[in-house]
N, C-alpha and C positions, 0 to 999 in steps of 0.2 A: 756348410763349409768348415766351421769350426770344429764340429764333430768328426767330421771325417780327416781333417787334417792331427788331431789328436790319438785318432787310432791307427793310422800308418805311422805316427811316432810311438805308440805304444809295442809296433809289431817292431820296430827297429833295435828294440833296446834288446839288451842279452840276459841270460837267466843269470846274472849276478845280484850279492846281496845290495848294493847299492840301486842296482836297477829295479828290483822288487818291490822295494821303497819307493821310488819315484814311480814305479808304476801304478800302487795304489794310490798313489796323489794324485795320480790324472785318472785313475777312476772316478775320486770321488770329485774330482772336478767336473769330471763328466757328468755324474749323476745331478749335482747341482745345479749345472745348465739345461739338462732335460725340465728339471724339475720347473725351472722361473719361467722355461719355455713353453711349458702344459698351463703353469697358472697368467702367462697372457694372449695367451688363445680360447681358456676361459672365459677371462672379462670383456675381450671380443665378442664373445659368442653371446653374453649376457647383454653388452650393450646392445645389440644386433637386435636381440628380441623385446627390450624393454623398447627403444625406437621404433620397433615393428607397433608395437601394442598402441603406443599415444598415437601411430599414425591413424589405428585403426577407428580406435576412439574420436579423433579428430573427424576422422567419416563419417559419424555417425551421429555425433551432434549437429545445432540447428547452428544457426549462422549469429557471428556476434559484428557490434559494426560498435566502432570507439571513433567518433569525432568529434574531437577539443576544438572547433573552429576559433574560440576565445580566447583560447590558452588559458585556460584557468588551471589545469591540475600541476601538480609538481612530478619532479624524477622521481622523489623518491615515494609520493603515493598511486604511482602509477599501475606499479606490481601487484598490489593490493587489490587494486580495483578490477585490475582485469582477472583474477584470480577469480573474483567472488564473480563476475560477469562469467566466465567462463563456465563456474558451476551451474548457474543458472540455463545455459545454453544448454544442457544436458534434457533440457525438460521444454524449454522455448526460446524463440529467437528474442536475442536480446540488441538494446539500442543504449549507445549514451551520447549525446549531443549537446553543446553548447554554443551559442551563437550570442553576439551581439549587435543582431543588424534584422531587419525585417523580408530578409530574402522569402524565408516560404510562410510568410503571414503577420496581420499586424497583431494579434495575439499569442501567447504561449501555446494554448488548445489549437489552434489554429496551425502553428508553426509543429506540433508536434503530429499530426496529421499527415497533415500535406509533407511531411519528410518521411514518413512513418510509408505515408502511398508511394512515393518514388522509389522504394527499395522494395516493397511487399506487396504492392496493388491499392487500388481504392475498395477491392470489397472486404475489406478488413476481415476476411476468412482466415489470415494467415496468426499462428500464437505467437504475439506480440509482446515484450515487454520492454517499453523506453521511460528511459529519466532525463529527461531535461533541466538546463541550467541556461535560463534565457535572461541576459544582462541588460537589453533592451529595455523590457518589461522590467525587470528585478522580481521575478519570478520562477519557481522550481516546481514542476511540473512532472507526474507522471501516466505513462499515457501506457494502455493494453486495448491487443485487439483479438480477435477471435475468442480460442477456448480459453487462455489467459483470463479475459475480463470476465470471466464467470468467479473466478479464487480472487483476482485482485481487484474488485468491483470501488466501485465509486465513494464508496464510506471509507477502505483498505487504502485507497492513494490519499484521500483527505488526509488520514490518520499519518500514514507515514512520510506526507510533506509535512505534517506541523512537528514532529517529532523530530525532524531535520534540520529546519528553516535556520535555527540559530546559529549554527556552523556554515551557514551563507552565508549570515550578515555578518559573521566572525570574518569572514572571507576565507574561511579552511573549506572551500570547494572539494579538494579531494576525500574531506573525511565525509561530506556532506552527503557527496555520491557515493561513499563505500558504505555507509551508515544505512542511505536508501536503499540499494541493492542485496544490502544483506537481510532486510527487516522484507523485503519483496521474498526472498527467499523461502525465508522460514513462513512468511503466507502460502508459498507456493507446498510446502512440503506439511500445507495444515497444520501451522501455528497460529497463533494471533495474534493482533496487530497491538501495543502498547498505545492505546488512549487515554493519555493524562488530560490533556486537554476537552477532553469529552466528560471525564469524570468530574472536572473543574466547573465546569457550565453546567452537568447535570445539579452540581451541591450546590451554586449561584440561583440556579432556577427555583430548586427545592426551599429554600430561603426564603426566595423571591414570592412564590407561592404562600408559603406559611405568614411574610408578614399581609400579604391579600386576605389571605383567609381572615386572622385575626380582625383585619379591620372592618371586613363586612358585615362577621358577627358580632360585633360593636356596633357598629352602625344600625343594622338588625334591631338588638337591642334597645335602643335609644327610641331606636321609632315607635316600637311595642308600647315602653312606657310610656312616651309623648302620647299616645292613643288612648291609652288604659284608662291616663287624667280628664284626659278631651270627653271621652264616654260617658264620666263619672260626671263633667261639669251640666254637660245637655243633658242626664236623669234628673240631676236634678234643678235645672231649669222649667223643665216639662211636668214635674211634680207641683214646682210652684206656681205655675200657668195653671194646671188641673184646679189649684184650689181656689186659685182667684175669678179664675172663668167664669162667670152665672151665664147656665143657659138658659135662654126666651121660650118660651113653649111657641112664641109668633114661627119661631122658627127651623121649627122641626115640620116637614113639610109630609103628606099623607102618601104621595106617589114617589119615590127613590129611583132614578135610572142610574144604573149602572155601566160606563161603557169600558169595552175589552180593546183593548188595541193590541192588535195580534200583526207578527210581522212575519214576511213569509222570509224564509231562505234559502238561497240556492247557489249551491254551490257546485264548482266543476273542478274535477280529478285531475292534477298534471299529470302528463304523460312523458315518462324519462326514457331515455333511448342515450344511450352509448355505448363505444367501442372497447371492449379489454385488448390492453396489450398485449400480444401474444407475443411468447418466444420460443427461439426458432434456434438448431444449430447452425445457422449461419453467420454471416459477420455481422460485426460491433463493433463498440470499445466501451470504456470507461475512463476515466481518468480523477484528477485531482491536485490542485497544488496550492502552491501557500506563496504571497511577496513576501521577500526579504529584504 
């Protein structure tokens, strides 16, 4: 409208030099408005396909499921968490749950299950990955089932609750869970799991061992020589018996029996028999978690 109302005032004007002038004014007013009008039909055109895209993507990921039942997280770590949930979903369905009440079980393992079955099934065929934050228990829990628990296995959930726990009992719940989701991650894309606390008990053990060692071979020791003197004192005990002894000729006797006492032994083979575990691409889980 604007367009067209400008060029039937361009056809009106007369070939005067004042008109000339004003005519190019309203050209280049015209050109201007063409111009703003190409660049917001552009960035139409661009949102149009950028919303096309996350739709399509959004298709194609596994399913993500965010229940604060406890209201633990805050507004402002919410974005975060779901962010790093989100990436996750690119690869497996992901869970975050919190509860303070013993609706599906009186345990954390228990309650992350039986929640875990109500959305994906009980044959844990489906790739799983849930972090619980159960205030009941005062425990954080995380729980994989299918192909998941083969990457996040049972030593990987230990490791990344204890790596955690403290930002629970801080009561910073939302870094707690961005902290675990993020460290689940980098397992999932073949990282590995940061074990301080594993490293801390191995060097406590190693310790523990060495001062064992030491006192055995002390002890060892001690009893060697205890023996050494004992030996020495019975030689020569029996040395001075030898010289004091006088034998009788009455009684040294002409016929000597000898007897053998032989013992027989018999013994019998246990016989061991059991089952190896097999594994199977079928369902599982694994899990692990840590009180706080």
């Amino acid at each position: 409208m604007i367009i067209t109302a400008v060029q039937d005032h361009c056809r009106s004007l007369k070939n005067t030099k004042e008109d000339r002038k004003t005519l190019r004014y309203l050209k280049k007013f015209l050109t201007v408005i063409i111009i703003f009008c190409s660049f917001i039909i552009c960035g139409i055109s661009g949102t149009q396909q950028v919303s096309a895209s996350e739709s399509g993507k959004t298709d194609t990921s596994y399913t993500i499921i965010y229940d604060d039942s406890a209201y633990l997280i805050k507004d402002t770590d919410k974005p975060q968490l779901y962010d790093v949930m989100e990436s996750i979903s690119k690869d497996t369905n992901v869970i975050f749950y919190t509860t303070d009440s013993t609706e599906y079980g009186r345990n954390t393992a228990d309650i992350c299950q039986n929640y875990c079955a109500e959305h994906f099934g009980s044959s844990k065929t489906a790739p799983v990955i849930m972090f619980t934050i159960d205030m009941y228990n005062r425990e954080i829990y995380m729980y994989c089932t299918g192909s998941t628990r083969k990457i996040v296995r049972n030593a990987e959930a230990n490791s990344i609750t204890d790596n955690v726990y403290k930002s629970a009992t801080a009561g910073d719940y939302g870094k707690c869970a961005i902290n675990a989701f993020t460290q689940a991650e980098n397992c999932l894309a073949g990282g590995k799991v940061k074990r301080p606390m594993q490293i801390i008990n191995n060097v406590l053990l190693a310790m523990l061992l060495g001062v064992t060692a030491n006192f055995t071979v002390l002890k060892i020791s001690r009893a060697s020589r205890k023996s050494a003197d004992r030996c020495g004192e019975m030689v020569g005990i029996a040395n001075n018996s030898f010289v004091s002894v006088k034998v009788s000729k009455e009684l040294i006797k002409e016929h000597t029996t000898v007897r053998r006492e032989s013992s027989d032994y018999s013994g019998g083979s246990g016989d061991y028999s059991g089952s190896g575990g097999g594994s199977s691409d079928g369902g599982g889980s694994s899990g692990g978690g840590h009180s706080f």
